[in-house]
C-alpha positions as CSV (number, residue, x, y, z in Angstrom):
1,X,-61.2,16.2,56.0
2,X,-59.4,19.5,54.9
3,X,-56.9,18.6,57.7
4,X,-56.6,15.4,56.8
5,X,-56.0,15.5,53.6
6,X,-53.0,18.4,54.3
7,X,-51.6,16.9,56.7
8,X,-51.3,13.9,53.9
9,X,-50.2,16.3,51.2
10,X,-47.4,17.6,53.7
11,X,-46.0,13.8,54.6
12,X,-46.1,12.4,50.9
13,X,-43.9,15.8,50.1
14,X,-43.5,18.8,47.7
15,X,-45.0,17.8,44.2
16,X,-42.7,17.6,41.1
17,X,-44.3,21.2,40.0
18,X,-43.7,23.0,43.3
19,X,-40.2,21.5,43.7
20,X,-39.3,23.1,40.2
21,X,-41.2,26.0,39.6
22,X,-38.9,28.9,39.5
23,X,-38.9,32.1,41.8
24,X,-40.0,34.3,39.5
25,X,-42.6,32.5,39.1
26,X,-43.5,32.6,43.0
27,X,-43.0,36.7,42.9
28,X,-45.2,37.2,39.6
29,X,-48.2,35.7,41.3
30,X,-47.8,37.1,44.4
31,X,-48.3,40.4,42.5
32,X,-45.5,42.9,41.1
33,X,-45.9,46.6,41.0
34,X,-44.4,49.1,39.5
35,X,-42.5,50.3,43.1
36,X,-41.2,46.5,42.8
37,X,-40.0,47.3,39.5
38,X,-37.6,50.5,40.5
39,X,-36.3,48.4,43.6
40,X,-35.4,45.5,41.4
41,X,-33.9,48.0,38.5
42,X,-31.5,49.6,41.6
43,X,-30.7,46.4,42.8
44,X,-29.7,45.1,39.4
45,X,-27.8,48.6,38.5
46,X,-25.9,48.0,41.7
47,X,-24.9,44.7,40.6
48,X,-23.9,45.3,37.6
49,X,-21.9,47.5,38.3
50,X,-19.7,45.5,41.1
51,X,-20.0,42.5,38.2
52,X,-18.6,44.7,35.3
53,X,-15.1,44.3,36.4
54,X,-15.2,41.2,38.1
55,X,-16.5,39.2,35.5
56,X,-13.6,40.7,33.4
57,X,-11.0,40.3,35.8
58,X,-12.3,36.6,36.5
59,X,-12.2,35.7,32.9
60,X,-8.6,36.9,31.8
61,X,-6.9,34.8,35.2
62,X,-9.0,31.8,33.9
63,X,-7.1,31.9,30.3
64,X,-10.5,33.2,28.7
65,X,-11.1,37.0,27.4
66,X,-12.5,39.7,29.3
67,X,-15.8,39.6,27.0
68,X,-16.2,35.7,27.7
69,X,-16.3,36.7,31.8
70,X,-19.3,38.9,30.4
71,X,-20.9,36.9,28.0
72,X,-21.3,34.6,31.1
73,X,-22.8,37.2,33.4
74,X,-25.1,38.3,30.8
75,X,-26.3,35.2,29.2
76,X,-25.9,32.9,32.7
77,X,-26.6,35.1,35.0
78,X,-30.0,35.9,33.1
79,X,-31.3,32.1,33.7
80,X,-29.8,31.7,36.9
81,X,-32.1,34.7,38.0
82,X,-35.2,34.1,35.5
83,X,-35.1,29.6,36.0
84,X,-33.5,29.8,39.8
85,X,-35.0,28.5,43.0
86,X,-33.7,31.6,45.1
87,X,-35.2,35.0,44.8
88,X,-32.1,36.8,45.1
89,X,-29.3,34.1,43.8
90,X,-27.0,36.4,41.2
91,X,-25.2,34.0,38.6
92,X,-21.8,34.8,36.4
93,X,-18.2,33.6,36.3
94,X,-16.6,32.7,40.0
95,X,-13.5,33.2,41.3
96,X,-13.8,30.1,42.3
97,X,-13.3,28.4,39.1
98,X,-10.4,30.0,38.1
99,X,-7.9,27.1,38.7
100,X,-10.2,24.8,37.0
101,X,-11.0,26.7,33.9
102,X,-7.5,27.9,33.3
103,X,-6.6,24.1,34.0
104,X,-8.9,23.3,31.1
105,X,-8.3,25.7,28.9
106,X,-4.0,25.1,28.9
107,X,-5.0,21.1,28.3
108,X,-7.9,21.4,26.1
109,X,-8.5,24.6,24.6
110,X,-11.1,26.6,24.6
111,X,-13.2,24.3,22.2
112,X,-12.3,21.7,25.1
113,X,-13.6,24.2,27.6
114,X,-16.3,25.6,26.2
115,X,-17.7,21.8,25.7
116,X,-16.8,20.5,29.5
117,X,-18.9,23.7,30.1
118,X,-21.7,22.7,28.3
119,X,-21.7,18.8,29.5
120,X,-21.2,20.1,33.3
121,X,-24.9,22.1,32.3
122,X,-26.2,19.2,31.8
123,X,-25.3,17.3,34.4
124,X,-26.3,20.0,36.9
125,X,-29.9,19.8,35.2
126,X,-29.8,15.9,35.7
127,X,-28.5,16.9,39.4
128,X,-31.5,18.8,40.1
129,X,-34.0,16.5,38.5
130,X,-33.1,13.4,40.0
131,X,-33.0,15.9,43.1
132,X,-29.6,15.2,44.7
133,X,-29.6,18.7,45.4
134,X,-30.7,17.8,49.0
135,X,-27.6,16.3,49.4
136,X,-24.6,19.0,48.4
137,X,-25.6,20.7,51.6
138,X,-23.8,17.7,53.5
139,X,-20.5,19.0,52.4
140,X,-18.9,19.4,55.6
141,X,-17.9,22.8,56.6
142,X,-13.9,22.1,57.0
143,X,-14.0,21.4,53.7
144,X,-16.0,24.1,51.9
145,X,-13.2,26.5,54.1
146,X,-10.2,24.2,53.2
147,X,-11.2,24.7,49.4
148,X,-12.3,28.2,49.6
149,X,-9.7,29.5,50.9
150,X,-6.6,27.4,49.2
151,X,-8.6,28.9,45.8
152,X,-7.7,32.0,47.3
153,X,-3.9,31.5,47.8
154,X,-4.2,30.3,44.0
155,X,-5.5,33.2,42.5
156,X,-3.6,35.5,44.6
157,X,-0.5,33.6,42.8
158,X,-2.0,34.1,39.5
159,X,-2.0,37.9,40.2
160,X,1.6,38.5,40.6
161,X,2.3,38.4,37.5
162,X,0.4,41.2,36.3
163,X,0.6,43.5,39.7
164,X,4.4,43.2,39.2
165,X,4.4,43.9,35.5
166,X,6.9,41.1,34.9
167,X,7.7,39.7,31.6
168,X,8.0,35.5,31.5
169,X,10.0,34.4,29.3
170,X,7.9,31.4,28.3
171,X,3.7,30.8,29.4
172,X,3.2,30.9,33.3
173,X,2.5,27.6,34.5
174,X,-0.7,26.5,36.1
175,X,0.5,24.3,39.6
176,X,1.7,26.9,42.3
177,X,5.8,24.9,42.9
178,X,5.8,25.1,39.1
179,X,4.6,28.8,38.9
180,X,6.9,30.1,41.9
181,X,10.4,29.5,40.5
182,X,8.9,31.1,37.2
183,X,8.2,34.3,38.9
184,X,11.0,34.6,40.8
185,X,13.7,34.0,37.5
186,X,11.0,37.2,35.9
187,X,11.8,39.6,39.0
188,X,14.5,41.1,37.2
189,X,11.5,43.0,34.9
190,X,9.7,44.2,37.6
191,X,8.1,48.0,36.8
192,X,7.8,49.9,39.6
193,X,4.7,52.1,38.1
194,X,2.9,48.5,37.4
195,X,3.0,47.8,41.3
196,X,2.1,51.4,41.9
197,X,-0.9,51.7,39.7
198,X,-2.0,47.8,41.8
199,X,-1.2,49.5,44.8
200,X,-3.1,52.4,44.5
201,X,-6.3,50.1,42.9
202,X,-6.3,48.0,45.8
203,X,-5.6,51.0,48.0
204,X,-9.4,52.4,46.8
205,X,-11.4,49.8,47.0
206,X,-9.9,48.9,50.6
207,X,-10.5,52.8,51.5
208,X,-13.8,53.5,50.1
209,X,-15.1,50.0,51.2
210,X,-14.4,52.2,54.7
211,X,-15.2,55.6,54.4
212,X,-18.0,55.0,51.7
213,X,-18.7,51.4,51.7
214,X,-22.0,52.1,49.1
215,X,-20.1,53.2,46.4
216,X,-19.1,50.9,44.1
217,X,-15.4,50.7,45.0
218,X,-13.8,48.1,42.6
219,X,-15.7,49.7,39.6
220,X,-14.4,53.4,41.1
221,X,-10.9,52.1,41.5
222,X,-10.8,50.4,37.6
223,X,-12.2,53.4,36.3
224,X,-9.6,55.6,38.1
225,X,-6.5,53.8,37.1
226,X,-8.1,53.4,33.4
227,X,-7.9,57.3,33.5
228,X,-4.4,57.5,35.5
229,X,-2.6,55.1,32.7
230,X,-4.4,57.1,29.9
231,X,-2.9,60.5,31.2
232,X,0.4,59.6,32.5
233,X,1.2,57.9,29.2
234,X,1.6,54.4,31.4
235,X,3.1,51.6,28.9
236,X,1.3,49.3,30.9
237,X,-0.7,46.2,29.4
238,X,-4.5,47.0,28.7
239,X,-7.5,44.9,27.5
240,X,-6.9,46.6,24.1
241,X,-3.3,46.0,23.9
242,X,-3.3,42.3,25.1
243,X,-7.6,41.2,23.5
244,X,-7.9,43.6,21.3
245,X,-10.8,45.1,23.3
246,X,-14.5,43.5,23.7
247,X,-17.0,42.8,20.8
248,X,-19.8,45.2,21.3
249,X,-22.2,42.4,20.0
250,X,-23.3,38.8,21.3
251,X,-22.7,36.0,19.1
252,X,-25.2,33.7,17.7
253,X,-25.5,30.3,19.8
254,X,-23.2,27.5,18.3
255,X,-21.9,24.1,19.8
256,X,-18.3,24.0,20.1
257,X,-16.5,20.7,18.4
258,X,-17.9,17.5,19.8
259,X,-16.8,14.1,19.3
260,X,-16.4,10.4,21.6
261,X,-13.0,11.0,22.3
262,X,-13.4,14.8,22.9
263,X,-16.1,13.9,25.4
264,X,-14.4,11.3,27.0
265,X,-11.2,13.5,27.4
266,X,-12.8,16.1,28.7
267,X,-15.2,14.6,31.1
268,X,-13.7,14.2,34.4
269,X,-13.3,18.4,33.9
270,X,-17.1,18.6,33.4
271,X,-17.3,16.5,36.5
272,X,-15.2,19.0,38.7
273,X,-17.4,21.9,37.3
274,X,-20.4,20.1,38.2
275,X,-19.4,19.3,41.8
276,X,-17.8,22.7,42.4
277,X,-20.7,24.4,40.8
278,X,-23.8,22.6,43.0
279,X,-21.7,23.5,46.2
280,X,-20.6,27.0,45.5
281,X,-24.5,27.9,43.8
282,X,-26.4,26.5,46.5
283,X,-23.7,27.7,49.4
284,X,-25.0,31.0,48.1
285,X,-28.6,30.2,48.1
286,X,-27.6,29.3,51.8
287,X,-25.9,32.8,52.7
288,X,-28.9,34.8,50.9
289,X,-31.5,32.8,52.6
290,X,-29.8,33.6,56.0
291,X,-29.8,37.3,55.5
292,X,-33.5,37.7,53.8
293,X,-35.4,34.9,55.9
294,X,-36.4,33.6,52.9
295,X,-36.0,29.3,51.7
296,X,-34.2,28.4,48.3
297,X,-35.5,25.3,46.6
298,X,-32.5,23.5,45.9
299,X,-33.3,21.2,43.4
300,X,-35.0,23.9,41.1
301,X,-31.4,25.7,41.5
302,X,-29.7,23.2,40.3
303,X,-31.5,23.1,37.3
304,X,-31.2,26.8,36.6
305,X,-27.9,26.3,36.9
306,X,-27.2,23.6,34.7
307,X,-29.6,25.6,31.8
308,X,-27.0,29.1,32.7
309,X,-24.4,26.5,31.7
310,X,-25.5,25.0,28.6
311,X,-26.3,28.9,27.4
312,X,-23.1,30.4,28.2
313,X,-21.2,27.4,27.0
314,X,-23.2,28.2,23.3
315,X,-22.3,31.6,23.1
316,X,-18.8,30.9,23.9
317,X,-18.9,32.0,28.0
318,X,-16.9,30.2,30.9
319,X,-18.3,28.4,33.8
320,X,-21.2,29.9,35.5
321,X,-22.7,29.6,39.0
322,X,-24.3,31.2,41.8
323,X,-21.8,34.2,43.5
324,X,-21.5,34.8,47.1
325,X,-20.7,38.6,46.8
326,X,-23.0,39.4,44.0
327,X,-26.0,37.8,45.6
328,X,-24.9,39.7,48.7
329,X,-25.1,43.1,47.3
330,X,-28.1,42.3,45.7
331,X,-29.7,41.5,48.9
332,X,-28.0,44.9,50.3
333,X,-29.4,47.0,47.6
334,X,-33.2,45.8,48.2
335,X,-33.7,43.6,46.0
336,X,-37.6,42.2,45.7
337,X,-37.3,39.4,43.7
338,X,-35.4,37.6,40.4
339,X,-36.2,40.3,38.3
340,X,-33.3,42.3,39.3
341,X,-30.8,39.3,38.9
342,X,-32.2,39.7,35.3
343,X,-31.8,43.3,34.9
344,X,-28.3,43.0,36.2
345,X,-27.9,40.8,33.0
346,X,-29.7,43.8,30.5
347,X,-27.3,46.6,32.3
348,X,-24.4,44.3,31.5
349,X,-25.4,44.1,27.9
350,X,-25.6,47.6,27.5
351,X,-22.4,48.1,28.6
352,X,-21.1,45.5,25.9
353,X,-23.5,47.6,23.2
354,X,-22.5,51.1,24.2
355,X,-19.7,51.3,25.8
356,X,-17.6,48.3,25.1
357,X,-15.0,50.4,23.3
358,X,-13.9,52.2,26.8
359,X,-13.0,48.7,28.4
360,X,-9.7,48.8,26.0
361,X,-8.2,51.1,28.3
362,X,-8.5,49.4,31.2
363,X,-5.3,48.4,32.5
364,X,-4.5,45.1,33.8
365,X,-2.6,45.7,36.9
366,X,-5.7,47.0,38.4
367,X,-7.9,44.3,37.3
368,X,-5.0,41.8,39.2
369,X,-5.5,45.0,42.1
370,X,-9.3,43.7,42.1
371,X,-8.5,39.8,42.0
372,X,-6.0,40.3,45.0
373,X,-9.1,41.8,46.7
374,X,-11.2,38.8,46.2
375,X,-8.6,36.3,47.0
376,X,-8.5,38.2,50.6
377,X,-11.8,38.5,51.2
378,X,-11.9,34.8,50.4
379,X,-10.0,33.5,52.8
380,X,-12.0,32.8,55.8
381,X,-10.0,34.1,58.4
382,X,-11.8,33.8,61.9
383,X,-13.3,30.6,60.2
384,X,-9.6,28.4,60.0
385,X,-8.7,30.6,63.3
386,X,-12.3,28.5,64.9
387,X,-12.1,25.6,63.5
388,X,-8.1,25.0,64.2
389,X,-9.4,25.4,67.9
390,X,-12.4,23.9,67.9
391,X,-10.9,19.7,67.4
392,X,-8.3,17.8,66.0
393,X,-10.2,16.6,63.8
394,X,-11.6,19.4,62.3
395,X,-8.7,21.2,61.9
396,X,-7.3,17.4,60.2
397,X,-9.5,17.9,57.5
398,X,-9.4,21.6,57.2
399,X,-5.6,21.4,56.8
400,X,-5.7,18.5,54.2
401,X,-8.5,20.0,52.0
402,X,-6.4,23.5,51.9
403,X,-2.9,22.0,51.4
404,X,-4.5,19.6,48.3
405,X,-6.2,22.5,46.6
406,X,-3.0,24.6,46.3
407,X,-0.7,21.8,45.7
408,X,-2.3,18.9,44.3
409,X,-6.0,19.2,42.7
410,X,-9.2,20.6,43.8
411,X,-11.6,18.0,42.3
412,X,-8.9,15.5,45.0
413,X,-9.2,17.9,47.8
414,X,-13.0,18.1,47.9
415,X,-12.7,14.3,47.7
416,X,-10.4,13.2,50.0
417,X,-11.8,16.6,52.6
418,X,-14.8,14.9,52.2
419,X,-14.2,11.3,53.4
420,X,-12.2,12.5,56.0
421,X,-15.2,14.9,57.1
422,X,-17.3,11.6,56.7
423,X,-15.0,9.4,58.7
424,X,-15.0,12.4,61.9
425,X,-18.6,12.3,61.5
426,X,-18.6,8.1,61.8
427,X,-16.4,8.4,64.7
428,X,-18.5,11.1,66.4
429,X,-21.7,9.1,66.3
430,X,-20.2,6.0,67.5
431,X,-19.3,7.3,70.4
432,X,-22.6,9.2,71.3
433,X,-23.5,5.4,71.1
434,X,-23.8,3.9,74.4
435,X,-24.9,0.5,75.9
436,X,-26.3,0.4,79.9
437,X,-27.4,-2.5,82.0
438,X,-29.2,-2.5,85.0
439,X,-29.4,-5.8,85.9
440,X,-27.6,-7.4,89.2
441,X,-24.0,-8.2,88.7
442,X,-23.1,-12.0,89.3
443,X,-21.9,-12.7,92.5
444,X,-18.9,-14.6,91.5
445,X,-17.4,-17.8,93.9
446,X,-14.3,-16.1,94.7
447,X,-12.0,-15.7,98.0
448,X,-12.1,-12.9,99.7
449,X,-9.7,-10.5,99.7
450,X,-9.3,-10.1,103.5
451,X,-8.6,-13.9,103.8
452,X,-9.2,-17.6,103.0
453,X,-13.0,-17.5,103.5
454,X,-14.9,-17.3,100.1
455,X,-17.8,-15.3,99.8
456,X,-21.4,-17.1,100.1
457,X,-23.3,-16.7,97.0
458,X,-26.6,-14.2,97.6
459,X,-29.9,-16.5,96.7
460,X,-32.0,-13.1,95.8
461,X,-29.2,-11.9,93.9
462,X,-28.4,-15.2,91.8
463,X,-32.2,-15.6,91.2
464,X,-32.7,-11.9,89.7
465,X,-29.5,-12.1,87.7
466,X,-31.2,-14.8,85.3
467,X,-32.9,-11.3,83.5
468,X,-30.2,-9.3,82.1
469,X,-31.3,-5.8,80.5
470,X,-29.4,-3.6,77.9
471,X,-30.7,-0.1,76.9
472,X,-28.8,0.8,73.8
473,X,-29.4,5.4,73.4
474,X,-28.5,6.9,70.2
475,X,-28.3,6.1,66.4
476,X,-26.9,2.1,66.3
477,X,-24.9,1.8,63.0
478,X,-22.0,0.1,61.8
479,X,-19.4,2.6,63.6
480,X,-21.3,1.8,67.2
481,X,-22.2,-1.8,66.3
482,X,-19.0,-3.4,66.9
483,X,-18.2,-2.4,70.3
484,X,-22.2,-2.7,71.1
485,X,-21.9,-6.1,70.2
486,X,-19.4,-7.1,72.2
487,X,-20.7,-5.4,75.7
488,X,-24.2,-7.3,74.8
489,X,-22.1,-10.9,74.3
490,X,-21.2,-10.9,77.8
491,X,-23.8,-12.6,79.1
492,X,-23.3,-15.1,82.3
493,X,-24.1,-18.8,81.9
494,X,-26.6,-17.6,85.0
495,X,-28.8,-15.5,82.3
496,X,-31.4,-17.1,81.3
497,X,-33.4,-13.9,79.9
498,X,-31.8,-11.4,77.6
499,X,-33.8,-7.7,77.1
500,X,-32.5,-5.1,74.8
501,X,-34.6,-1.9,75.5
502,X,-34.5,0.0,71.6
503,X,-37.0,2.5,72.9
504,X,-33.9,5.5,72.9
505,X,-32.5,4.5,69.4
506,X,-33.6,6.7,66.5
507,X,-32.5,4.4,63.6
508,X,-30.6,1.0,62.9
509,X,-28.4,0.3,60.2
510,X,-28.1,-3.2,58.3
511,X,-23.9,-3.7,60.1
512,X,-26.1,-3.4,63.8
513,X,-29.4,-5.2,62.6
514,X,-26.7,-8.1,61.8
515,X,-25.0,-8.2,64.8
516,X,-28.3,-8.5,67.4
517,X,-29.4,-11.3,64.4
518,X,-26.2,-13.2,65.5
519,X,-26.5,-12.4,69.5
520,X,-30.1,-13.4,69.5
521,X,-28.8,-16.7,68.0
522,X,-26.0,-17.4,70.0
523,X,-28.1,-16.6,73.1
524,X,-30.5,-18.8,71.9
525,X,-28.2,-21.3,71.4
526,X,-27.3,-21.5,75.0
527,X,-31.1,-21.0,76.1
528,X,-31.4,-17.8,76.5
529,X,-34.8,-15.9,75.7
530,X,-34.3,-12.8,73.8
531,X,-37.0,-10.0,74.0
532,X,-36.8,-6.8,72.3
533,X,-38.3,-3.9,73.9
534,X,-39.7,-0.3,72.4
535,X,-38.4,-0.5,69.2
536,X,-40.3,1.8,66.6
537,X,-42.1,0.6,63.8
538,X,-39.2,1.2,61.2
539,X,-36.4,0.1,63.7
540,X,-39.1,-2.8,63.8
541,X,-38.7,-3.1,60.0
542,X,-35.4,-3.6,59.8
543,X,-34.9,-6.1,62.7
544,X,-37.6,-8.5,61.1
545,X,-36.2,-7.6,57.4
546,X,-32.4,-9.3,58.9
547,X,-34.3,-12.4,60.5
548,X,-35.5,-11.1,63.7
549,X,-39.0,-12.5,64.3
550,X,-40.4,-14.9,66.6
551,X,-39.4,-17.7,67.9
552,X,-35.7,-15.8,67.2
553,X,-37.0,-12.7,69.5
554,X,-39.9,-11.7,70.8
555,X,-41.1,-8.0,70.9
556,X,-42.3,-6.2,73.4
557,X,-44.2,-2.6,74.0
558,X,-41.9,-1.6,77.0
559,X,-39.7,-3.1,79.6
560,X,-42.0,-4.1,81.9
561,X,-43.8,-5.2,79.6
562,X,-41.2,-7.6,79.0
563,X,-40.7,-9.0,82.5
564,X,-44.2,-9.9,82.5
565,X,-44.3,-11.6,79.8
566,X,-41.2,-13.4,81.0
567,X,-43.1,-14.1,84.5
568,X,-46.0,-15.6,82.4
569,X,-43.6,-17.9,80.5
570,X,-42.3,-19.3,83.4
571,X,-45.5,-19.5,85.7
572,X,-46.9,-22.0,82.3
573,X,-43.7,-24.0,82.5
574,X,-44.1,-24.2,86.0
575,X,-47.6,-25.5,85.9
């Protein structure tokens, strides 16, 4: 009975409560000691620090303020880790969401952003809930590279600016063939010192990510320039001379502006941050899962996400969502469970309560130094090298996903990189989709080809080609149903007996269930029997569901199973 009733348990599903209870939740009752403790507080120490300038760096090319990017890793990344379905997911500000934030913030303004922000939160939560989150995985890998990587080339353009230490004349626009003529008009100010102090960031994190790849490079190489442009009496721009610095305080929770139209205007941003932010989190569930062993729930995810949203949105952060690279190193640094995503948050804040003041110096030609980092290590390399080879196809949808997102839209090229993916996938199927007979060709009444004489029709032959057998292998859907159909139609005038073996197809669709419902009748039409052999109970289903019962059809165990019944039919008619 104890079986039974698990086995039960196990088909009807995960309940509602173990589908959404969080993580931390799962490590708490499996018992946390104090050595968990110290592992989680180096993990999260580690983190932090590789977050500290990222999440700065991220903000200020997104068009928000280097205390925003924290805000969000603080407040965000704190119910990612503390609400999430992964034990080691780390949440904050992406570089991935660069081009959409900043794309919000010139149309709508903050207020617009900071609200898109908050309704994407709750559309992740309604994601996860009506648990859809099953089905974000199916976004086909072309795609997630074609995006990924065009992001890249964008932020990488958003950086030249600031490595080159030009001065626009007007604000930089947003699209990259708007941006480029910009840039080039500003070369006249280049400073040579500005590329220099880029250079030599980039030049540290690249080297020590080498010789000592534990160190925290990116924070090393921030910190180093900081103290470079402070002694060498650089006139470069700094987070003090361009924000003012960072508030050393967290503001109280407050909803930004919200009205019909502002909603309405804003919601097909919300929408892209949604989408982007259920792939990215949950493609980062994905990569820690496959270094620790360990599942995600996906669903639960979701809804921690969408919660990390609506927070940071009320204290005025930017988009968060689950980081690749974060989650990474806290994997690396030994992370036990969600507790250190949440102490990665605390070490954050103390930075914001102690030390905020020191961030004014920081210039921003080696924050760019950083984001040129990313935007390499983003770019897939050996992925778009693979998948060029690997078909056509793939490399079709690759190509069109990474030429939209730099010069058209990303929400458009995760669209249209999608229902290409979808229509590869279609074709695929169909053709693993195959149709067999091994009944006796007809002996036609034709002449020979050696002379006059015409070949005498074989008695045994004509007799056994009244029964004509199809065996139909592989999933039968609409993309396989057409040409299925019409190699089943060409049935003889001699056939009397039609059988179509199902026992090799997985699954029918509604396009293939119609098209045997219209053979069967047009076969019966010109009195032919029609048996259906090994079809499964739910292949079963859905035959009967579009007409296909008896006297249409009859069904049949097997094969031979078939031809007896066929031999019985006759013997009564005979007798």
């Amino acid at each position: 009975m104890a079986i039974q009733s698990f086995v039960e348990r196990r088909q009807a599903g995960p309940s509602f409560v173990e589908l959404f209870t969080p993580k931390l939740v799962t490590v708490l009752r499996e018992g946390y000691s104090l050595s968990n403790l110290r592992t989680d507080a180096m993990a999260g120490l580690t983190v932090a620090i590789v977050a500290l300038p990222l999440s700065m760096a991220i903000a200020i090319a997104s068009g928000a303020t280097p205390g925003q990017g924290l805000l969000t890793a603080i407040v965000g990344g704190f119910f990612v880790s503390a609400l999430g379905g992964s034990r080691f997911q780390i949440g904050g500000p992406a570089g991935a969401f660069i081009v959409l934030v900043a794309t919000t913030v010139h149309t709508h303004g903050m207020d617009g952003l900071l609200l898109a922000v908050l309704m994407s939160g709750v559309m992740l939560a309604a994601v996860g809930f009506l648990r859809l989150g099953t089905y974000v995985k199916f976004i086909p890998y072309p795609v997630t590279v074609g995006f990924t990587s065009g992001i890249a080339v964008i932020i990488f353009a958003s950086q030249i600016k600031d490595l080159l230490g030009l001065t626009l004349q007007g604000p930089e626009p947003g699209p990259l063939l708007a941006k480029l003529p910009v840039i080039w008009a500003a070369l006249p100010t280049f400073k040579p010192y500005t590329l220099v102090l880029s250079v030599v960031t980039i030049a540290i994190i690249l080297g020590l990510r080498r010789v000592r790849p534990n160190w925290p490079g990116m924070l090393i190489a921030v910190a180093g320039a900081s103290v470079a442009a402070v002694f060498l009496n650089l006139h470069v721009p700094t987070i003090g001379t361009v924000f003012g610095g960072i508030a050393s305080s967290v503001p109280l929770p407050s909803l930004p502006p919200i009205s019909f139209a502002r909603v309405e205007a804003v919601l097909p941003n919300a929408i892209s941050f949604t989408l982007l932010g259920a792939i990215e989190s949950l493609l980062s569930a994905v990569v820690a899962d496959g270094m620790t062993g360990r599942r995600h729930r996906s669903n639960c995810e979701l809804v921690a996400q969408g919660v990390a949203n609506i927070g940071s949105a009320l204290v005025g952060g930017v988009c968060v969502t689950g980081t690749i690279a974060r989650t990474a190193t806290n994997v690396r640094a030994g992370a036990h469970g969600p507790i250190a995503g949440m102490l990665h948050s605390v070490f954050l804040l103390a930075f914001i309560l102690v030390a905020a003041p020191l961030a004014s110096y920081i210039p921003l030609a080696s924050l760019a130094g950083v984001l040129a980092v990313v935007a390499w290590n983003m770019v897939e390399k050996e992925a778009i090298a693979t998948l060029v080879r690997a078909s056509r196809g793939d490399a079709a949808v690759l190509l069109a996903t990474l030429g939209l997102t730099i010069f058209r839209d990303l929400t458009e090229a995760i669209i249209v990189g999608f229902a290409l993916g979808s229509v590869l996938f279609i074709h695929r199927m169909s053709q693993t989709t195959a149709v067999e007979t091994d009944a006796p060709l007809v002996v036609e009444d034709q002449a020979d080809q050696k002379g006059a004489d015409r070949t005498p029709y074989d008695e045994t032959a004509a007799r056994d080609s009244e029964t004509v057998i199809y065996r139909i292998s592989g999933a039968f859907f609409f993309g396989a149903a057409a040409s299925i159909g019409s190699v089943v139609e060409q049935i003889s005038d001699h056939h009397r007996v039609l059988i179509i073996d199902f026992s090799a197809v997985p699954f029918i669709d509604s396009t293939a269930a119609h098209t045997i419902e219209g053979l069967a009748r047009k076969a019966v039409r010109k009195g032919v029997e029609v048996h259906l052999s090994g079809t499964s109970q739910t292949v079963r289903r859905d035959l009967v569901v579009h007409g296909l019962k008896p006297p249409l059809v009859q069904y049949e165990k097997s094969i031979a199973e078939a031809r007896e019944d066929v031999k019985l039919r006759r013997g009564a008619v005979a007798s």
